[in-house]
Biopython code that builds the backbone (N, CA, C, O; Angstrom):
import numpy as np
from Bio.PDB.StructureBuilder import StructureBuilder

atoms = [
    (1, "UNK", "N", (6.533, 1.377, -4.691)),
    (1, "UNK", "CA", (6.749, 0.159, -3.950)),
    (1, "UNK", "C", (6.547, -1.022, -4.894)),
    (1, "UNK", "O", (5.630, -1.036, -5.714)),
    (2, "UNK", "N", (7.298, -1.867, -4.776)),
    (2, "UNK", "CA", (7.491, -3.054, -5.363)),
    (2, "UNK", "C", (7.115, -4.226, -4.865)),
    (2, "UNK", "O", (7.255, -4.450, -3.662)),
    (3, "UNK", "N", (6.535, -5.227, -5.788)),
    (3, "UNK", "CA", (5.841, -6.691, -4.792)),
    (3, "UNK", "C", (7.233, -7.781, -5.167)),
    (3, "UNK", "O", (6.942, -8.977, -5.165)),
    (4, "UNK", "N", (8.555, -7.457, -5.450)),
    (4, "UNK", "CA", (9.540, -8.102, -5.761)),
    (4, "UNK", "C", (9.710, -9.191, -4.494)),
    (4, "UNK", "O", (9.105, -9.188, -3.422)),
    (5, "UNK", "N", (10.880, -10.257, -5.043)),
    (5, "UNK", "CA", (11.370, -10.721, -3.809)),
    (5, "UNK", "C", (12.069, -9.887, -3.072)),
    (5, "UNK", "O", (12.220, -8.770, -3.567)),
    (6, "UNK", "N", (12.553, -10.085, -2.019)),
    (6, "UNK", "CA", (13.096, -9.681, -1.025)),
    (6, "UNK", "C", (14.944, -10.018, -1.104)),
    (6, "UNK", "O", (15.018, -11.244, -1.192)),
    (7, "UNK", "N", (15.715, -9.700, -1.105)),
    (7, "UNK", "CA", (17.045, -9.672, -1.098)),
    (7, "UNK", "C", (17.810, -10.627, 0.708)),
    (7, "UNK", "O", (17.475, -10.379, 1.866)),
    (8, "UNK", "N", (18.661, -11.477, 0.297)),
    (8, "UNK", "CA", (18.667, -12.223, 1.236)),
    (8, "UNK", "C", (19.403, -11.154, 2.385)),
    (8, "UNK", "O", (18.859, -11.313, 3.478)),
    (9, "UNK", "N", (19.931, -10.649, 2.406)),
    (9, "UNK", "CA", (20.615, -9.383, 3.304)),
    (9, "UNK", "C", (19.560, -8.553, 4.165)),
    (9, "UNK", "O", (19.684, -8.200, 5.338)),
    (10, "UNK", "N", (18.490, -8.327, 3.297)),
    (10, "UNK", "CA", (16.802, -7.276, 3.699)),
    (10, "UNK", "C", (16.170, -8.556, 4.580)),
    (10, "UNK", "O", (15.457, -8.305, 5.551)),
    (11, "UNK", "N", (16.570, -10.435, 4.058)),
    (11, "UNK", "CA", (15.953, -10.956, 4.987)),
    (11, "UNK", "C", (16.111, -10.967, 6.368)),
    (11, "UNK", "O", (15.393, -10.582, 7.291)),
    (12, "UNK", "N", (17.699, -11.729, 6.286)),
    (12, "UNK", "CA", (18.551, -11.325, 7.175)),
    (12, "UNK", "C", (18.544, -10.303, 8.256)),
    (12, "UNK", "O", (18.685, -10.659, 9.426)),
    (13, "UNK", "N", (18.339, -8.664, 7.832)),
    (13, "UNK", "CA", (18.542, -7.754, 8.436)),
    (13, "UNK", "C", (16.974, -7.815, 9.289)),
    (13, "UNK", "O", (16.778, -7.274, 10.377)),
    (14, "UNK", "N", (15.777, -8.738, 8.376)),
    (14, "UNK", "CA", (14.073, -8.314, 9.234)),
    (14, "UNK", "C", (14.200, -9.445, 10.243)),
    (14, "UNK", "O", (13.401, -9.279, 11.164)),
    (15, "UNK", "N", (15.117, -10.802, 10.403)),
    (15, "UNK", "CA", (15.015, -11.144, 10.951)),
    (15, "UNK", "C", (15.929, -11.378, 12.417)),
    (15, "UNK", "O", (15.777, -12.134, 13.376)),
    (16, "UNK", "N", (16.772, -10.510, 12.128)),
    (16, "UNK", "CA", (17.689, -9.997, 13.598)),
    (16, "UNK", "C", (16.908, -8.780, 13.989)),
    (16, "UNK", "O", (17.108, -8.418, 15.149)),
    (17, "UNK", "N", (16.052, -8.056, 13.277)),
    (17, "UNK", "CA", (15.872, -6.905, 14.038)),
    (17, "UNK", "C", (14.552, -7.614, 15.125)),
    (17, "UNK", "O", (14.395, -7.357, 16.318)),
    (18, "UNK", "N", (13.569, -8.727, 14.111)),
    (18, "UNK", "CA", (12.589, -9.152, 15.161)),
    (18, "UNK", "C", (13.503, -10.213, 16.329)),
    (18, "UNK", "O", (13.243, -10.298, 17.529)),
    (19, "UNK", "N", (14.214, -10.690, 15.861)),
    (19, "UNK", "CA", (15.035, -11.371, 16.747)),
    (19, "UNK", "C", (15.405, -10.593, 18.503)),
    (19, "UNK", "O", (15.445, -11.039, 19.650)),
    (20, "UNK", "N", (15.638, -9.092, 17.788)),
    (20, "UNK", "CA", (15.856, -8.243, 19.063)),
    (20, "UNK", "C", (14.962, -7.448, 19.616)),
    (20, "UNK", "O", (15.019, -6.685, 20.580)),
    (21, "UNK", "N", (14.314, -7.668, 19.039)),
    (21, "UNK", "CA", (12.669, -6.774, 19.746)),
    (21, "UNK", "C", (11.658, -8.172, 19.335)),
    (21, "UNK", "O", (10.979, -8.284, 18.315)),
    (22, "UNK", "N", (11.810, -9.300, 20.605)),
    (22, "UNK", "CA", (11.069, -10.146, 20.540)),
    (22, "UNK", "C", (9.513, -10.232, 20.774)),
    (22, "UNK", "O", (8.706, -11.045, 20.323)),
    (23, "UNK", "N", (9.329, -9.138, 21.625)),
    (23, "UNK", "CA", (8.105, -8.744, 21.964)),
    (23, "UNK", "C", (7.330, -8.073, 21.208)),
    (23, "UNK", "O", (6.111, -8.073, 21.380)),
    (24, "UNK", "N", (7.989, -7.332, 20.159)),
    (24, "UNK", "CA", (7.472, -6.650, 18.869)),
    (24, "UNK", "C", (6.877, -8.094, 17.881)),
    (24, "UNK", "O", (5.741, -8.332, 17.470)),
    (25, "UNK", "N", (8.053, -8.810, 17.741)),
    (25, "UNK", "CA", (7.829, -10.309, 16.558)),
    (25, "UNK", "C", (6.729, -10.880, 16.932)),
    (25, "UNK", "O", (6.092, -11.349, 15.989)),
    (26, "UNK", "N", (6.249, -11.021, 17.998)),
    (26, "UNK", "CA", (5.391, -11.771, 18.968)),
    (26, "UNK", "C", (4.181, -11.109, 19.238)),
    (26, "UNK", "O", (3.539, -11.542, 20.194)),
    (27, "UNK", "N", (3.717, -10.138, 18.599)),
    (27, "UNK", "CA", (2.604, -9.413, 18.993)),
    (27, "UNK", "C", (2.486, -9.066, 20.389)),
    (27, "UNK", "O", (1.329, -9.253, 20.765)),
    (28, "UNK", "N", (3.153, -8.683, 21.190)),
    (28, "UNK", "CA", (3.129, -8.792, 22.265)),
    (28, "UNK", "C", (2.859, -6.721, 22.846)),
    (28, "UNK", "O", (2.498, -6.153, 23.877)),
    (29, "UNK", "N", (3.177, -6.409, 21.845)),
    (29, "UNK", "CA", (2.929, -5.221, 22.282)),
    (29, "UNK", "C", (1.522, -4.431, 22.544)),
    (29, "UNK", "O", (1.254, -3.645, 21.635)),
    (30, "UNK", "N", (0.754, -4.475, 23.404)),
    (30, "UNK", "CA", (-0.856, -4.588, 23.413)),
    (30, "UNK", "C", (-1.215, -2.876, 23.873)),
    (30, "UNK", "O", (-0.310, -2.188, 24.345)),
    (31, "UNK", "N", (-2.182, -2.486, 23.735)),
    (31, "UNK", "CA", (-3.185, -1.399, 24.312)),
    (31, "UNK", "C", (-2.877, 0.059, 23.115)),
    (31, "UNK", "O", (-2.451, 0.091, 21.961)),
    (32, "UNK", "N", (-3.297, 1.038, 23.993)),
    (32, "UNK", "CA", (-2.805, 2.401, 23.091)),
    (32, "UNK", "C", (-1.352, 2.258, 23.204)),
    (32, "UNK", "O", (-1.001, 1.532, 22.274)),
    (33, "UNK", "N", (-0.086, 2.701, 24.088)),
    (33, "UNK", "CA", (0.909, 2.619, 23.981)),
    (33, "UNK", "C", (1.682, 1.439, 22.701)),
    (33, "UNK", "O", (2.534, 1.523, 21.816)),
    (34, "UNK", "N", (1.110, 0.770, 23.063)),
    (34, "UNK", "CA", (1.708, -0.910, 22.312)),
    (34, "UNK", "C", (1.254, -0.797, 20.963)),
    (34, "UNK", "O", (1.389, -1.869, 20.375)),
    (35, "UNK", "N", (0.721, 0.194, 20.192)),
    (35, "UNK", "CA", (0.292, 0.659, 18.999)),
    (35, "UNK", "C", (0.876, 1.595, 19.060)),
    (35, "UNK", "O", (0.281, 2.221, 18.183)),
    (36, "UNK", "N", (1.473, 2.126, 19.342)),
    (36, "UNK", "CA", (2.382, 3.503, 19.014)),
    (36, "UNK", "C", (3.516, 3.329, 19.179)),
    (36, "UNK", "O", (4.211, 4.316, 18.940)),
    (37, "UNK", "N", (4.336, 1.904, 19.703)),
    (37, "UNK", "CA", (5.674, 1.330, 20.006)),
    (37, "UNK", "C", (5.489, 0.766, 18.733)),
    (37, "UNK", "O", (5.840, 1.394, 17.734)),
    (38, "UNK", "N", (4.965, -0.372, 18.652)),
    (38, "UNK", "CA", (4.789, -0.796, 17.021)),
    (38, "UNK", "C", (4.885, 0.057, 15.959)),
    (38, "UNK", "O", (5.775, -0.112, 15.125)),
    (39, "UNK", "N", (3.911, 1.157, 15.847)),
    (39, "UNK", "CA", (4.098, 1.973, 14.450)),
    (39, "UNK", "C", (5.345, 2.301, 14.075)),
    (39, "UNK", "O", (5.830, 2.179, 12.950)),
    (40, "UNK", "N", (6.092, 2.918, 15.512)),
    (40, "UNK", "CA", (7.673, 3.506, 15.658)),
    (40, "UNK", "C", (8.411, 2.583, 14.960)),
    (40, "UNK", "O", (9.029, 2.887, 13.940)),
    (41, "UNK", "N", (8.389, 1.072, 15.602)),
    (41, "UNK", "CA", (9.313, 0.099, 15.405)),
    (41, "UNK", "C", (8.963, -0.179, 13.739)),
    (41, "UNK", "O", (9.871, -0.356, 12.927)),
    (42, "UNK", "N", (7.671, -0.189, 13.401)),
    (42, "UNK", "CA", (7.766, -0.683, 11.936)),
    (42, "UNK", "C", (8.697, 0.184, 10.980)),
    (42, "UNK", "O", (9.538, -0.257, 10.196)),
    (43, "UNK", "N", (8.298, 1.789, 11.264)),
    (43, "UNK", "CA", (8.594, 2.565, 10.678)),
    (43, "UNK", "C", (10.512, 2.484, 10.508)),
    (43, "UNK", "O", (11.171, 2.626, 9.478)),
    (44, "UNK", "N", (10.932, 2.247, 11.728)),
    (44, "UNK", "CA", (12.264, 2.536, 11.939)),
    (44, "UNK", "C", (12.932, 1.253, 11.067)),
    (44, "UNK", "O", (14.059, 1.366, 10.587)),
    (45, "UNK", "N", (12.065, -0.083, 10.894)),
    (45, "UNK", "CA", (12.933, -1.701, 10.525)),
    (45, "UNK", "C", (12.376, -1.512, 8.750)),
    (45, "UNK", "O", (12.825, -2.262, 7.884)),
    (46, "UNK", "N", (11.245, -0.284, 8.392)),
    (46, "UNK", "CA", (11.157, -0.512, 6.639)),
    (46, "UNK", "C", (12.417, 1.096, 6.372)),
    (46, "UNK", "O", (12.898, 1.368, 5.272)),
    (47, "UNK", "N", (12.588, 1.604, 7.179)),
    (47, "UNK", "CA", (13.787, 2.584, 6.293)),
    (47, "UNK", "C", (15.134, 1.716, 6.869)),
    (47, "UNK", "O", (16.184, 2.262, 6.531)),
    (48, "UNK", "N", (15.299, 0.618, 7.577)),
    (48, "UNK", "CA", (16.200, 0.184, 7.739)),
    (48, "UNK", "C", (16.417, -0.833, 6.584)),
    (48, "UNK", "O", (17.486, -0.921, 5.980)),
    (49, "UNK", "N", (15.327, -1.593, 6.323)),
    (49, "UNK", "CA", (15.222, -2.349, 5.347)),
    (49, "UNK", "C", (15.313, -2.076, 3.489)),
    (49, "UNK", "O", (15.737, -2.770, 2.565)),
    (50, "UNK", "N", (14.637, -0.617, 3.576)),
    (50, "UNK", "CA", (14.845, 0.247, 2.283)),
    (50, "UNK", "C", (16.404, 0.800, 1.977)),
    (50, "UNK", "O", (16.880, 1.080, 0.877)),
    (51, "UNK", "N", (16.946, 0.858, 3.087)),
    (51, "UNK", "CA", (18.170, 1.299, 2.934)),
    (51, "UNK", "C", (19.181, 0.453, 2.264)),
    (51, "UNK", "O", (20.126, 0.909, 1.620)),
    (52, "UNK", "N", (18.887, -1.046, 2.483)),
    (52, "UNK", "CA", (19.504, -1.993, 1.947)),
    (52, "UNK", "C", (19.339, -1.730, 0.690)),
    (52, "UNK", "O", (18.570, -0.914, 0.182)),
    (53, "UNK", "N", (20.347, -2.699, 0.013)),
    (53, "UNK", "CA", (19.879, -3.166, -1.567)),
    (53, "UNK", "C", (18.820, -4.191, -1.925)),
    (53, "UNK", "O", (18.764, -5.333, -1.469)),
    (54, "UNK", "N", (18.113, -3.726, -2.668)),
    (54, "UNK", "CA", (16.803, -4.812, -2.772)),
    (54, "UNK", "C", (15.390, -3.989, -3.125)),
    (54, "UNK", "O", (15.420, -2.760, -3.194)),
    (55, "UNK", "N", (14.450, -4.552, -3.291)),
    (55, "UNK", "CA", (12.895, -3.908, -3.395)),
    (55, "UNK", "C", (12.892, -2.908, -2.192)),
    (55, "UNK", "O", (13.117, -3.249, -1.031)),
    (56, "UNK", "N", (12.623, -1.691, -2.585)),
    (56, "UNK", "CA", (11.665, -0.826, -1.236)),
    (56, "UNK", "C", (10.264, -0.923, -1.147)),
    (56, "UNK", "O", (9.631, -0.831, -2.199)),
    (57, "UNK", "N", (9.547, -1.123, 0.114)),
    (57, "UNK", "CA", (8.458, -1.432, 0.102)),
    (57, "UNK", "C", (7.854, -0.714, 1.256)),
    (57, "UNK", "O", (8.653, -0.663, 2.191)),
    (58, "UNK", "N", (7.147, -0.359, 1.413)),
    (58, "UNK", "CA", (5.862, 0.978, 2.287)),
    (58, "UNK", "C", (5.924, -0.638, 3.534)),
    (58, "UNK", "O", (5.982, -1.837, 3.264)),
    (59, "UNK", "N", (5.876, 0.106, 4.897)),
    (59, "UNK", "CA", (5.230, -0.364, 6.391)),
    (59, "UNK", "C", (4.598, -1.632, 6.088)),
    (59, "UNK", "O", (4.916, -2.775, 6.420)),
    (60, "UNK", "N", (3.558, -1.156, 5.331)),
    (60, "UNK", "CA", (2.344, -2.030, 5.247)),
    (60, "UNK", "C", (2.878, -3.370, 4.406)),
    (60, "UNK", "O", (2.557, -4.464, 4.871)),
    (61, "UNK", "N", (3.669, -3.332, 3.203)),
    (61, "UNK", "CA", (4.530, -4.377, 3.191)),
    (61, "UNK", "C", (5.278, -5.319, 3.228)),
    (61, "UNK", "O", (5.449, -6.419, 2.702)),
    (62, "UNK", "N", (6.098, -4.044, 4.660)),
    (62, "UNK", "CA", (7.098, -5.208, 4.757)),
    (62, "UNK", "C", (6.888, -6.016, 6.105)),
    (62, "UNK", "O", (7.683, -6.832, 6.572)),
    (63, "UNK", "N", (5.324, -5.530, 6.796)),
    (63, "UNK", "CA", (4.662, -6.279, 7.410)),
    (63, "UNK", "C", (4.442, -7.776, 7.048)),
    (63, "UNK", "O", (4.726, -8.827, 7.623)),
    (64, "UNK", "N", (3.901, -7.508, 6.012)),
    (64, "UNK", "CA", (3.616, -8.615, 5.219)),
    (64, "UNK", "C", (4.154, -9.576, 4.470)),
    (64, "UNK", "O", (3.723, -10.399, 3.662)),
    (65, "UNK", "N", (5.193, -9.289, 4.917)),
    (65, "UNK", "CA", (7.021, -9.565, 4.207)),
    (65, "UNK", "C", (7.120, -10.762, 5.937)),
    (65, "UNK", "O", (7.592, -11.897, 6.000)),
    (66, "UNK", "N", (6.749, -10.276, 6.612)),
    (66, "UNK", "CA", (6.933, -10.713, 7.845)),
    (66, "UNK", "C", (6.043, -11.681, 8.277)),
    (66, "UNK", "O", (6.453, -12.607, 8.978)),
    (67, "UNK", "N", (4.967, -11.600, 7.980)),
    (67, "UNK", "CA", (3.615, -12.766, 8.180)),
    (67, "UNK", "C", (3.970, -13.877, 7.236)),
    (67, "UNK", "O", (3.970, -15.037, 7.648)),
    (68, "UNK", "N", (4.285, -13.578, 5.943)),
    (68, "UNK", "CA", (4.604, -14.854, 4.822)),
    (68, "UNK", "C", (5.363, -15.625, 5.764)),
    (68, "UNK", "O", (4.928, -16.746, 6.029)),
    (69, "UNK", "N", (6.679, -15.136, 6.458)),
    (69, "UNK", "CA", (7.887, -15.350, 6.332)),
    (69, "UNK", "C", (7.412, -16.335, 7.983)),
    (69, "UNK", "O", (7.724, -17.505, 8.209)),
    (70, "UNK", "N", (6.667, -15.480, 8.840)),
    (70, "UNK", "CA", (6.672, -16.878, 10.002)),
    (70, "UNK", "C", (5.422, -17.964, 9.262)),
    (70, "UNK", "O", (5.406, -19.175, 9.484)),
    (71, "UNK", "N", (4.871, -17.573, 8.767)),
    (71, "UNK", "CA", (3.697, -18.839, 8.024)),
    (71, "UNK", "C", (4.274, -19.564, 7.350)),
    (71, "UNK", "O", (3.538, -20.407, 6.838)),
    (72, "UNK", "N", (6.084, -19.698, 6.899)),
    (72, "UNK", "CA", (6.422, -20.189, 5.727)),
    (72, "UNK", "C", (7.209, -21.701, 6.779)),
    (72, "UNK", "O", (7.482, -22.752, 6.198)),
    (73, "UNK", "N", (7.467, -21.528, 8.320)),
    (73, "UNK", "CA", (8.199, -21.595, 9.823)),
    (73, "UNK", "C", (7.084, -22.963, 10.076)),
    (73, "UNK", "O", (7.090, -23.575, 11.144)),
]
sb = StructureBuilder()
sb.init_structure("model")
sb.init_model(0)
sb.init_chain("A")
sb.init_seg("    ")
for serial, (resi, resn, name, xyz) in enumerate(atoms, 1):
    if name == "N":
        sb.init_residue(resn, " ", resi, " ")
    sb.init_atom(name, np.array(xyz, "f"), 0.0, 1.0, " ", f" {name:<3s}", serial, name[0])
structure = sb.get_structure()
């Protein structure tokens, strides 16, 4: 895993996917269930995101790819 920038296409693609799972972007997903919808969803938007061209980066990443990015808002 790489601490590279991010490829504007990988941005693009993290921010339509939170765009469509607003309740995911929003922390909104709460309790045991709402931690196991999340893990799914992360898991499914970093091999969506790895798939692109650009840095691949582990869950935990491109989380964090995601916090910069509304703190930057």
């Amino acid at each position: 895993m790489t601490d590279t920038k991010i490829t504007a296409v990988q941005k693009e693609n993290l921010i339509s996917f939170m765009e469509d799972h607003s309740d995911f972007a929003e922390g909104k997903l709460l309790g045991v269930d709402g931690r196991k919808v999340r893990a799914a969803l992360w898991e499914i938007l970093a091999t969506q995101l790895n798939s692109c061209d650009g840095p691949k980066k582990s869950t935990t990443k491109w989380q964090r790819v995601w916090i910069d990015l509304k703190n930057k808002v």
